[in-house]
Gaussian input, Z-matrix of N, CA and C with variables (Angstrom, degrees):
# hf/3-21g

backbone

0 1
 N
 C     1     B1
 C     2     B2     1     A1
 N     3     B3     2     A2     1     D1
 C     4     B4     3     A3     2     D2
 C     5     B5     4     A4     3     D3
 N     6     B6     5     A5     4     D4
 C     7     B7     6     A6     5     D5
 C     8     B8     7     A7     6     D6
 N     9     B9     8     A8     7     D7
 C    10    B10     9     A9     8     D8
 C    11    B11    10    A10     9     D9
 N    12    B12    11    A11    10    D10
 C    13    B13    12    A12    11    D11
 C    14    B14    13    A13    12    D12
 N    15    B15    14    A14    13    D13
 C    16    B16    15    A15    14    D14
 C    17    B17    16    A16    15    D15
 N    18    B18    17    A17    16    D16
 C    19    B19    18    A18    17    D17
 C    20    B20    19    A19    18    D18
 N    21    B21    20    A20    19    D19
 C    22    B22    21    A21    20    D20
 C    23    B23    22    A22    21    D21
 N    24    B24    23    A23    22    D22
 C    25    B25    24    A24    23    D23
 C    26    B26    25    A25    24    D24
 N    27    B27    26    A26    25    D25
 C    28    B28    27    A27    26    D26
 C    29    B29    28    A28    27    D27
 N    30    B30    29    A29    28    D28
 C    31    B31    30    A30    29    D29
 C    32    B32    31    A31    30    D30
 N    33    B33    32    A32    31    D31
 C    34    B34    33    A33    32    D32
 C    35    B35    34    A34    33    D33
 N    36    B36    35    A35    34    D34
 C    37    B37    36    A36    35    D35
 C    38    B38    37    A37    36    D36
 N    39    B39    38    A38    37    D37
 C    40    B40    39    A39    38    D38
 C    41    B41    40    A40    39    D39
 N    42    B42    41    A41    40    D40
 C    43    B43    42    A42    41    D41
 C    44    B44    43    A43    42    D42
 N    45    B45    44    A44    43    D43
 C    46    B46    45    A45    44    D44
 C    47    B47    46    A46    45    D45
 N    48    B48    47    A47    46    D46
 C    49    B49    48    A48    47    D47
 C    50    B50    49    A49    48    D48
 N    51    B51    50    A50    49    D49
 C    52    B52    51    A51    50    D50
 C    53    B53    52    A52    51    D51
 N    54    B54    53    A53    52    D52
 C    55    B55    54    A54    53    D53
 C    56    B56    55    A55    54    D54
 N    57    B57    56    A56    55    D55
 C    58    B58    57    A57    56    D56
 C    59    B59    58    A58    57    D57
 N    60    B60    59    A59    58    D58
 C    61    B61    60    A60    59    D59
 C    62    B62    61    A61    60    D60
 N    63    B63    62    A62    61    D61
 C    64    B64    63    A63    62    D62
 C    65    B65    64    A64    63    D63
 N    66    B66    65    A65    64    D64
 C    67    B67    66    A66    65    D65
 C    68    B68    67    A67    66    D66
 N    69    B69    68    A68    67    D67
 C    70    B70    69    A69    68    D68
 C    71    B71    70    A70    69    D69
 N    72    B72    71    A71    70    D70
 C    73    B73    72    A72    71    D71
 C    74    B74    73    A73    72    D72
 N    75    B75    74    A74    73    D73
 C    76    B76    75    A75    74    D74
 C    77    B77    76    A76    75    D75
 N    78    B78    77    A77    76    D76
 C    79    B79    78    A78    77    D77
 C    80    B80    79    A79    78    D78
 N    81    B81    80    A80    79    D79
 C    82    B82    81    A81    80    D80
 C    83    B83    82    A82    81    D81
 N    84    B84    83    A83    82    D82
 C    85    B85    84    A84    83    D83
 C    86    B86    85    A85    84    D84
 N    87    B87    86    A86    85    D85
 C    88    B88    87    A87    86    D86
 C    89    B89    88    A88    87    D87
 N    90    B90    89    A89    88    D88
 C    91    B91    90    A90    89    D89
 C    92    B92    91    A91    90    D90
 N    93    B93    92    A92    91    D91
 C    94    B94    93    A93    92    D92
 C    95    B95    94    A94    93    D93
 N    96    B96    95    A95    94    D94
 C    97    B97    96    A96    95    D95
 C    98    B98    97    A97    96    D96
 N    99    B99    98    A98    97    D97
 C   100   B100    99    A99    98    D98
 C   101   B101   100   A100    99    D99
 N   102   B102   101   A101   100   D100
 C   103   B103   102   A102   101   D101
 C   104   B104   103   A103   102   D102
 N   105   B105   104   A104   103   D103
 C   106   B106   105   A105   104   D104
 C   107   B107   106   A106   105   D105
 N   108   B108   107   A107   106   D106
 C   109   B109   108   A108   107   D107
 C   110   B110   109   A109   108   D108
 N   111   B111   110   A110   109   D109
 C   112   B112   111   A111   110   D110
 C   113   B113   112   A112   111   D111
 N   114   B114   113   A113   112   D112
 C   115   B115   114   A114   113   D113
 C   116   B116   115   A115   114   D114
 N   117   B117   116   A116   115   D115
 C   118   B118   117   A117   116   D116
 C   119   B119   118   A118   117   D117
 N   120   B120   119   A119   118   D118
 C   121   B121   120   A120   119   D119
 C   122   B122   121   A121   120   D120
 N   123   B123   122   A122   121   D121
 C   124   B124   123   A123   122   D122
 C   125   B125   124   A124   123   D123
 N   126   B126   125   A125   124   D124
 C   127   B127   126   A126   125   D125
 C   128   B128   127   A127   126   D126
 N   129   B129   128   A128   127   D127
 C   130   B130   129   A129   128   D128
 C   131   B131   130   A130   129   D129
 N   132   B132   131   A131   130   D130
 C   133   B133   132   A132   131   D131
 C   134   B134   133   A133   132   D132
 N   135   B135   134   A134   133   D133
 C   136   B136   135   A135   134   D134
 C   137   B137   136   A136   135   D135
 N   138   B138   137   A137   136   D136
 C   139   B139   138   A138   137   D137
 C   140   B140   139   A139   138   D138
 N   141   B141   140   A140   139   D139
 C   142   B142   141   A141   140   D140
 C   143   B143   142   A142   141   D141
 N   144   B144   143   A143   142   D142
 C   145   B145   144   A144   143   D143
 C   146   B146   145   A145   144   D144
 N   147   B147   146   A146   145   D145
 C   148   B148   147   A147   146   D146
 C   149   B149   148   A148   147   D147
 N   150   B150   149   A149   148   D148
 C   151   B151   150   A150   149   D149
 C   152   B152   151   A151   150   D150
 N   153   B153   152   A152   151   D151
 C   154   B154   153   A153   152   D152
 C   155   B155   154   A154   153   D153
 N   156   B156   155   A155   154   D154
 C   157   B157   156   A156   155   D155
 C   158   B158   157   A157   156   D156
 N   159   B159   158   A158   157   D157
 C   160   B160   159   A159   158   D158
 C   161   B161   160   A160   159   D159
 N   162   B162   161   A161   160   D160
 C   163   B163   162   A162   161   D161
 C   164   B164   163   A163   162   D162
 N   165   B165   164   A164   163   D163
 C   166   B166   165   A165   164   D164
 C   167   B167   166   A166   165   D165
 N   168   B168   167   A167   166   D166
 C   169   B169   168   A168   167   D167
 C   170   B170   169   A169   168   D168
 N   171   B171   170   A170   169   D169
 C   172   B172   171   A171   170   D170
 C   173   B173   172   A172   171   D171
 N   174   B174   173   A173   172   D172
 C   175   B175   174   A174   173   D173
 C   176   B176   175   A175   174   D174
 N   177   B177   176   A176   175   D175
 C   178   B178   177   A177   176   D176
 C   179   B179   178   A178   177   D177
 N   180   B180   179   A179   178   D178
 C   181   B181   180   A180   179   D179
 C   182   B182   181   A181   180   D180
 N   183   B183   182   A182   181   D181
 C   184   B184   183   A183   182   D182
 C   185   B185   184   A184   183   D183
 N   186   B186   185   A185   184   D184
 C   187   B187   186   A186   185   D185
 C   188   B188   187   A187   186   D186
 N   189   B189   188   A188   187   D187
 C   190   B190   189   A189   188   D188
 C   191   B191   190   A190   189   D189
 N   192   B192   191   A191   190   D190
 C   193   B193   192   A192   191   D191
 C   194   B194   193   A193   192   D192
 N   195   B195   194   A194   193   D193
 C   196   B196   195   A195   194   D194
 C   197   B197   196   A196   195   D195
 N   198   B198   197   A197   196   D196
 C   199   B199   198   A198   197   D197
 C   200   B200   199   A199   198   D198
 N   201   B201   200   A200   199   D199
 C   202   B202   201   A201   200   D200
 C   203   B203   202   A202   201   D201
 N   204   B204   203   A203   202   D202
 C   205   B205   204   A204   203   D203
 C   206   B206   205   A205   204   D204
 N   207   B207   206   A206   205   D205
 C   208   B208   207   A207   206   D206
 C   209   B209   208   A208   207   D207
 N   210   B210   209   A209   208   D208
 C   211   B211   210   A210   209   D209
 C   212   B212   211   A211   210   D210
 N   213   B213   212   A212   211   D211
 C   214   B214   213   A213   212   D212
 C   215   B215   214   A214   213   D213
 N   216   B216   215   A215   214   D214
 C   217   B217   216   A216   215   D215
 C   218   B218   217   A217   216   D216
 N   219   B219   218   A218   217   D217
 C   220   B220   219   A219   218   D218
 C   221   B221   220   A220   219   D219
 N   222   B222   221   A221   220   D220
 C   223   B223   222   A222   221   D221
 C   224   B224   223   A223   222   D222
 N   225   B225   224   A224   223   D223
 C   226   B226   225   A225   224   D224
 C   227   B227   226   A226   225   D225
 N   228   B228   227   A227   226   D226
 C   229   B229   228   A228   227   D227
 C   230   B230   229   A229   228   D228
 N   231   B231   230   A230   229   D229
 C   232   B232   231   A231   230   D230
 C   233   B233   232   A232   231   D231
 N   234   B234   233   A233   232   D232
 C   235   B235   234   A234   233   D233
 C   236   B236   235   A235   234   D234
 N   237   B237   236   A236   235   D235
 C   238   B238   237   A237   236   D236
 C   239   B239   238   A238   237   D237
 N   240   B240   239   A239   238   D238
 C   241   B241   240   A240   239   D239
 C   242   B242   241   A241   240   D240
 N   243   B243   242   A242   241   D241
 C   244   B244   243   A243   242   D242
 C   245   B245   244   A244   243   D243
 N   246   B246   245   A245   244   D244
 C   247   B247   246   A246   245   D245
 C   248   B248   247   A247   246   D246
 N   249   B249   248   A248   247   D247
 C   250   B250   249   A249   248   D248
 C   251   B251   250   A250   249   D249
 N   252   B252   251   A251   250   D250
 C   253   B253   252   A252   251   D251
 C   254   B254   253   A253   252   D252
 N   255   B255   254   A254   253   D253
 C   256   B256   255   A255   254   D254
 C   257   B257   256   A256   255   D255
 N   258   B258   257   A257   256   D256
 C   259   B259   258   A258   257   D257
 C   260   B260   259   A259   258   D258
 N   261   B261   260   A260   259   D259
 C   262   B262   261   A261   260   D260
 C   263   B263   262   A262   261   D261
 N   264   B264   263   A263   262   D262
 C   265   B265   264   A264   263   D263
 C   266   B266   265   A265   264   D264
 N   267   B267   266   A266   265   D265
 C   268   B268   267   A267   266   D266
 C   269   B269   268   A268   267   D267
 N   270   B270   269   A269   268   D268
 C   271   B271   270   A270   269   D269
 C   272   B272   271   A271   270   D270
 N   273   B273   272   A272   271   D271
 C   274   B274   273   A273   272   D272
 C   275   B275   274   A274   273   D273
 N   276   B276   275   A275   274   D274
 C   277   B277   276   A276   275   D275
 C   278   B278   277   A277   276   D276

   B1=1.4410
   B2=1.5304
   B3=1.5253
   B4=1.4498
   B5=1.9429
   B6=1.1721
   B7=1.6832
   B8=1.6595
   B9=0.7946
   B10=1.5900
   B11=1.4269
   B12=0.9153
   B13=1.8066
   B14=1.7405
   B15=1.2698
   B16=1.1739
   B17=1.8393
   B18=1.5909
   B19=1.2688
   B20=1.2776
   B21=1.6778
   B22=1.2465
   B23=1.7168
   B24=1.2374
   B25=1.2891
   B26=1.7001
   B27=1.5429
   B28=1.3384
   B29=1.4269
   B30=1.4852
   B31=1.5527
   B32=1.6278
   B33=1.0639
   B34=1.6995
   B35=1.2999
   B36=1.0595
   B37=1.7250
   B38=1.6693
   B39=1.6217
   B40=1.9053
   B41=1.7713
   B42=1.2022
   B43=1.3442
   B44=1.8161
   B45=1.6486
   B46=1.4507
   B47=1.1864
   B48=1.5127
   B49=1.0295
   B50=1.3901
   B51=1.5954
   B52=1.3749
   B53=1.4924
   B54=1.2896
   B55=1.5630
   B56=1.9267
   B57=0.5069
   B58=2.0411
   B59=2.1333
   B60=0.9988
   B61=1.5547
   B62=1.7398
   B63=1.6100
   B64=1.1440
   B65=1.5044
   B66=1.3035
   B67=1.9164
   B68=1.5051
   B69=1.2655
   B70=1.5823
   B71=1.7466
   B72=1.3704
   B73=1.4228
   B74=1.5854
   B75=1.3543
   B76=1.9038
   B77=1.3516
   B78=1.0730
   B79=1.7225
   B80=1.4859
   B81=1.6259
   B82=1.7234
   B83=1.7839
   B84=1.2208
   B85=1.4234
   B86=2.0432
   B87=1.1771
   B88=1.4417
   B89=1.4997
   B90=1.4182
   B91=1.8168
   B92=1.3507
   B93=0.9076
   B94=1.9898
   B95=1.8725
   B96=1.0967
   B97=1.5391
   B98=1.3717
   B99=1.4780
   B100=1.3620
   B101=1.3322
   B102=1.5205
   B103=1.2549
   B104=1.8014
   B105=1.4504
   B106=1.7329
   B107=1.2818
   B108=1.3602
   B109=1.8901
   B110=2.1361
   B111=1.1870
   B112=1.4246
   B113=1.5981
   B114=1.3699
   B115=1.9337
   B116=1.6462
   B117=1.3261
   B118=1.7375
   B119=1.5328
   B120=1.5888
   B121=1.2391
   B122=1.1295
   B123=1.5413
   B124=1.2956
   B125=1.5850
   B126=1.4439
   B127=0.9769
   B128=1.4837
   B129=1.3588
   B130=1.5859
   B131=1.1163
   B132=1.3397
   B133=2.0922
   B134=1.6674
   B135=1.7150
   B136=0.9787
   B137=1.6403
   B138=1.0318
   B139=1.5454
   B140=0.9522
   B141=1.7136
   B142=0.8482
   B143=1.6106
   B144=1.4013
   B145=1.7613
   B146=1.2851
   B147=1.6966
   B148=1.1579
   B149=1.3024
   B150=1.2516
   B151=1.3698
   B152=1.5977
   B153=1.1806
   B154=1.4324
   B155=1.3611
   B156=1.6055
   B157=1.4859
   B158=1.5600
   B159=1.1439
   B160=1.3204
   B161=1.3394
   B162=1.4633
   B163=1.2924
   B164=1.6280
   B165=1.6370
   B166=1.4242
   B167=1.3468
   B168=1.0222
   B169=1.4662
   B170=1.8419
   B171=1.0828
   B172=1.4522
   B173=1.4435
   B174=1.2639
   B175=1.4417
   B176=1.8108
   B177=1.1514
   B178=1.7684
   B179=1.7866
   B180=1.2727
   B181=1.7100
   B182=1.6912
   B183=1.0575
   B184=1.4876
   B185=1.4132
   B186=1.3629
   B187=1.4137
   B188=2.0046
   B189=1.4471
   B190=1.4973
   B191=1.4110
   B192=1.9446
   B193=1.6395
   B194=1.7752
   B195=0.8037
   B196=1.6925
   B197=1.5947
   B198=1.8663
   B199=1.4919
   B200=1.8011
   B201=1.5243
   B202=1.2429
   B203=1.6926
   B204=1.2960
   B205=1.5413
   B206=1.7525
   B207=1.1929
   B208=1.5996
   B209=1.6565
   B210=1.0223
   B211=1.7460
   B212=1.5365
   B213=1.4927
   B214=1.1618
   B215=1.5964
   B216=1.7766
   B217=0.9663
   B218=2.1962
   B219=1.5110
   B220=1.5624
   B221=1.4580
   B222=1.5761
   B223=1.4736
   B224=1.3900
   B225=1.4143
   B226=1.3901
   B227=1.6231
   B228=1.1966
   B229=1.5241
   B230=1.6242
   B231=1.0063
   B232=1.4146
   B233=1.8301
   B234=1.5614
   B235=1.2900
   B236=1.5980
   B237=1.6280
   B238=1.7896
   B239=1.4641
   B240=1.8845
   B241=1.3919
   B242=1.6587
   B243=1.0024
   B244=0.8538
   B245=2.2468
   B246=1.3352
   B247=1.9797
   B248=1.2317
   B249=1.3222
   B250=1.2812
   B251=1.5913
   B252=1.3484
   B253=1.3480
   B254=1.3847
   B255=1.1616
   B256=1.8758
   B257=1.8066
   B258=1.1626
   B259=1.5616
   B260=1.5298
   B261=1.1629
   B262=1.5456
   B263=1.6892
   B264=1.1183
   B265=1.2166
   B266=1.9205
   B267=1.9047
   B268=2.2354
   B269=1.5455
   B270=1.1119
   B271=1.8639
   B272=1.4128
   B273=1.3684
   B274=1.7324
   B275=1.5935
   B276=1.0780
   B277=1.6364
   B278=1.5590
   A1=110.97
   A2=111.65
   A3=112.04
   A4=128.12
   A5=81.10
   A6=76.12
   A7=120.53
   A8=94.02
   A9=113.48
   A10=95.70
   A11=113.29
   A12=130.49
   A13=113.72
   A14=120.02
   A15=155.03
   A16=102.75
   A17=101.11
   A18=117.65
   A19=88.91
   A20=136.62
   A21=130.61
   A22=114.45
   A23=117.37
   A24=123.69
   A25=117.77
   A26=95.16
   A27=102.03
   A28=147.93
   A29=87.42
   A30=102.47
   A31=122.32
   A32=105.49
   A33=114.69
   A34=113.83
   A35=118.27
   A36=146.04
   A37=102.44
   A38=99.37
   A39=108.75
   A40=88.36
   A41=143.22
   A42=128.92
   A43=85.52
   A44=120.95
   A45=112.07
   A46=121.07
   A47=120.63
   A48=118.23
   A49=141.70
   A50=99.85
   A51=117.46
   A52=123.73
   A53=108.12
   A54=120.10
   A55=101.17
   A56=117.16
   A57=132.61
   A58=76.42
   A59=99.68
   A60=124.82
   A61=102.04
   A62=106.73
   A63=118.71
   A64=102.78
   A65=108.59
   A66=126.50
   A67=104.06
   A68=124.43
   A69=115.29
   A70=90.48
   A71=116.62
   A72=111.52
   A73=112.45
   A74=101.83
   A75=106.07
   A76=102.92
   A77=143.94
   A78=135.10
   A79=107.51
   A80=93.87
   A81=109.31
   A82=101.93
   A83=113.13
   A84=104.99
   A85=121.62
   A86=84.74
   A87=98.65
   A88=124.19
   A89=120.23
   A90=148.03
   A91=82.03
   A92=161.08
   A93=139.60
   A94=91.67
   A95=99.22
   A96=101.08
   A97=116.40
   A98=110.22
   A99=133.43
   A100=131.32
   A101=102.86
   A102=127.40
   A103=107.25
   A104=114.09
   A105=115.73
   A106=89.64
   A107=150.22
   A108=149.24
   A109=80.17
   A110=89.88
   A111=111.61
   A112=123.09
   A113=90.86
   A114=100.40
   A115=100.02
   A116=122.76
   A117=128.87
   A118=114.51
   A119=112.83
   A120=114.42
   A121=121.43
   A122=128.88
   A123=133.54
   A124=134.73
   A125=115.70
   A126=124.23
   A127=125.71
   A128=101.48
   A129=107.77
   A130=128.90
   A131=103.76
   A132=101.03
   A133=98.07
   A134=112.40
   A135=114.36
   A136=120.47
   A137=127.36
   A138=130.54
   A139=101.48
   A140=127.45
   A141=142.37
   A142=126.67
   A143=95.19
   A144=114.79
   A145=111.67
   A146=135.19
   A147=109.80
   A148=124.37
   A149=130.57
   A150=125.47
   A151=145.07
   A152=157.41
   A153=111.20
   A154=83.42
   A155=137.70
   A156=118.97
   A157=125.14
   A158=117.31
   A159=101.89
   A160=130.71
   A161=111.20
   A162=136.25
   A163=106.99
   A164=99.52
   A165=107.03
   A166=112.75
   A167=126.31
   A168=119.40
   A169=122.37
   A170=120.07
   A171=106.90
   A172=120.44
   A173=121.31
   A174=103.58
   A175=117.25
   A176=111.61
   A177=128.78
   A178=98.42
   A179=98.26
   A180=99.79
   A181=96.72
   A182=129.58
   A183=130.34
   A184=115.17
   A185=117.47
   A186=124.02
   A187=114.44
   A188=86.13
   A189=71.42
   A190=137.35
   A191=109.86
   A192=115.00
   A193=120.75
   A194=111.01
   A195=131.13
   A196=114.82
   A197=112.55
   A198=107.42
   A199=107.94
   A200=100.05
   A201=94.72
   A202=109.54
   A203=123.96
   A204=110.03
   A205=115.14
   A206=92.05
   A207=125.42
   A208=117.14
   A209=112.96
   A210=115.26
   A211=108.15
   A212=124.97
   A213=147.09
   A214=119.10
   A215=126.25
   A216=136.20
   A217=91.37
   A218=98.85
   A219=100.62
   A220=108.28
   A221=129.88
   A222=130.88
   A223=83.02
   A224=93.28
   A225=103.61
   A226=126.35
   A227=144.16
   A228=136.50
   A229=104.95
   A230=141.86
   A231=149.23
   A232=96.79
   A233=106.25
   A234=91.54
   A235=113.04
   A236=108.29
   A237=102.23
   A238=120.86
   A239=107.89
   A240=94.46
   A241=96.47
   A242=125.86
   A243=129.23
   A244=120.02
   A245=98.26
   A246=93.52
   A247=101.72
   A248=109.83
   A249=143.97
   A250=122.74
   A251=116.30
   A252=103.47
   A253=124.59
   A254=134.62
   A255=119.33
   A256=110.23
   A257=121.21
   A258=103.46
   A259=101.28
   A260=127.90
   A261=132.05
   A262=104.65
   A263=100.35
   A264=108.87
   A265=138.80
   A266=78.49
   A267=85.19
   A268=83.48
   A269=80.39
   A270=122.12
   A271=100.59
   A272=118.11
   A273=125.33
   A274=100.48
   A275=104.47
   A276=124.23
   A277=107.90
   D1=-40.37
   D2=163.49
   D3=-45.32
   D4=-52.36
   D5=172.80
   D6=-72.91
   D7=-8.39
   D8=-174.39
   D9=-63.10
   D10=-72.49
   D11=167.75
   D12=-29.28
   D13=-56.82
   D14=-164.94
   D15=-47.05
   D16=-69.03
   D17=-155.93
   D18=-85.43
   D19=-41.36
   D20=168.52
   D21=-33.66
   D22=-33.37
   D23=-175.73
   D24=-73.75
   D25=-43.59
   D26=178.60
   D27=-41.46
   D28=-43.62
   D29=165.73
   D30=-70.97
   D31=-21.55
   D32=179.37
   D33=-90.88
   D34=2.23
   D35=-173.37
   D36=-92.79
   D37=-66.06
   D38=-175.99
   D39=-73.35
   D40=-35.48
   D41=-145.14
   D42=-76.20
   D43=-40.13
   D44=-178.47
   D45=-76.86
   D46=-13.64
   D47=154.83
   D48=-63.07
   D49=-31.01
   D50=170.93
   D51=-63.24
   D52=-48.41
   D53=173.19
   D54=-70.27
   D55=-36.31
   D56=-168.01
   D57=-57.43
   D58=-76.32
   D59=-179.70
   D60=-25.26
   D61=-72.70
   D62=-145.90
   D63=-72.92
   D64=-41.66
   D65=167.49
   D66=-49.61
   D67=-33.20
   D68=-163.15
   D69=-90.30
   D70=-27.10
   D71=-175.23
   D72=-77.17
   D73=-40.52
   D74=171.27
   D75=-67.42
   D76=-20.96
   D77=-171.06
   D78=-71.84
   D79=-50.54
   D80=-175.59
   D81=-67.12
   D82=-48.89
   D83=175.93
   D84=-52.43
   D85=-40.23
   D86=174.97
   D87=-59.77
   D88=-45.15
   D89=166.43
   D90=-64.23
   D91=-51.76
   D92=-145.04
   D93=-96.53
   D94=-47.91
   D95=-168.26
   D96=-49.62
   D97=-54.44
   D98=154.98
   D99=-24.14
   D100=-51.80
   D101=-173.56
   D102=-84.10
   D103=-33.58
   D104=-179.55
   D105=-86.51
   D106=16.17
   D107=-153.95
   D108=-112.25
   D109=-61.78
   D110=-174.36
   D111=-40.56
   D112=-43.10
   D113=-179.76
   D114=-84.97
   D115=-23.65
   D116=174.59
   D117=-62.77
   D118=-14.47
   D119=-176.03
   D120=-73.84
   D121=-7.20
   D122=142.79
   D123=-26.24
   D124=-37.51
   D125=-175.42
   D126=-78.36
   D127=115.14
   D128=168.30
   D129=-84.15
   D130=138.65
   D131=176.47
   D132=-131.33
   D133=129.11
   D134=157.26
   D135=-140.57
   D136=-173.90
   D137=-156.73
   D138=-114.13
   D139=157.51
   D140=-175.09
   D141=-140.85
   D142=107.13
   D143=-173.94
   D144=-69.70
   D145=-26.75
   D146=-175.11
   D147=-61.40
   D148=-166.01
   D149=137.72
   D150=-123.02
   D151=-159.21
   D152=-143.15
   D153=-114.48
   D154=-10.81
   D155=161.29
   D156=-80.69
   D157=-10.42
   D158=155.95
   D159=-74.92
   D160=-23.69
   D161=174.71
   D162=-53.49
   D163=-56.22
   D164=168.34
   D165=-58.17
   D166=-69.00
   D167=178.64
   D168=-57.07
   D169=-3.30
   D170=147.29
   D171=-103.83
   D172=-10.95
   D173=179.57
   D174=-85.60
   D175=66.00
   D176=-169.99
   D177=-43.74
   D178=-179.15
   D179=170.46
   D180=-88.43
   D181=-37.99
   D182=-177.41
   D183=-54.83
   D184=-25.36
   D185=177.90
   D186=-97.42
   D187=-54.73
   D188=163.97
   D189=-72.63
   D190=-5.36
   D191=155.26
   D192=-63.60
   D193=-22.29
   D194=-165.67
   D195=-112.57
   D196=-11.21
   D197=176.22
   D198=-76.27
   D199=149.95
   D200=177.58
   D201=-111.54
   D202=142.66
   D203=-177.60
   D204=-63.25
   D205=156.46
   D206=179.02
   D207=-61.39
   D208=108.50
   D209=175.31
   D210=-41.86
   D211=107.42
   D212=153.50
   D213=-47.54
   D214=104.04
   D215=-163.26
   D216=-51.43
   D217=154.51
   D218=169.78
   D219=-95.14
   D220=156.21
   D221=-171.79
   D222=-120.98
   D223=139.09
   D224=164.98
   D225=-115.73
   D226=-173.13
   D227=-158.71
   D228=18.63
   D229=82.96
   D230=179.28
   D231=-129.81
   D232=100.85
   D233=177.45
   D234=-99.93
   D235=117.33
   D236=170.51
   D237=-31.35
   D238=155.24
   D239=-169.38
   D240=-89.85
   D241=163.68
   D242=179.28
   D243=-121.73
   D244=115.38
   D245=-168.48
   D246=81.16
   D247=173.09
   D248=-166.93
   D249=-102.14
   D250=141.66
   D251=168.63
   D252=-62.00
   D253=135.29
   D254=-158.97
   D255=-96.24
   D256=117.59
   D257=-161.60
   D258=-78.06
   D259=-148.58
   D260=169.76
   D261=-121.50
   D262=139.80
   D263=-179.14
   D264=-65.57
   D265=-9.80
   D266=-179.42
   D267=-102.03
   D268=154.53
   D269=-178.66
   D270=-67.05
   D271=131.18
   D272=178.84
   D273=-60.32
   D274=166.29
   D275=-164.60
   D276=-94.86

């Protein structure tokens, strides 16, 4: 009858462990997310009053011969890919 008791316990034992587990894994997911939210704060958004024929009418061929491009934000942790995708070696069907 003692053990009886015992193993009844057990499962309610791994089930707090499981959640104990699963909470420590959403926390850490939560801190990174947070943390890549943080480096996004770079980004500007603003509006735009012109409209797209005046737009047309200043961008001449003389100006767009003479525009120079726009400084391209830098990415950082971007790891190159590295190798190839590997195909399989038998012949498709």
């Amino acid at each position: 009858m003692l053990q009886h008791r015992r193993f009844n316990r057990l499962p309610l034992v791994g089930v707090l462990l499981l959640g104990l587990l699963a909470g420590v894994y959403l926390a850490m997911a939560a801190r990174k997310r947070l943390a890549q939210s943080d480096e996004a704060a770079g980004v500007a958004r603003h509006s735009v009053d012109t409209s797209a024929g005046d737009a047309l009418k200043y961008w001449t061929e003389e100006r767009m011969r003479s525009a120079k491009p726009a400084k391209m934000p830098k990415v950082k942790n971007i790891k190159p890919l590295v190798g190839r995708k590997k195909r399989s070696k038998r012949p498709p069907v």
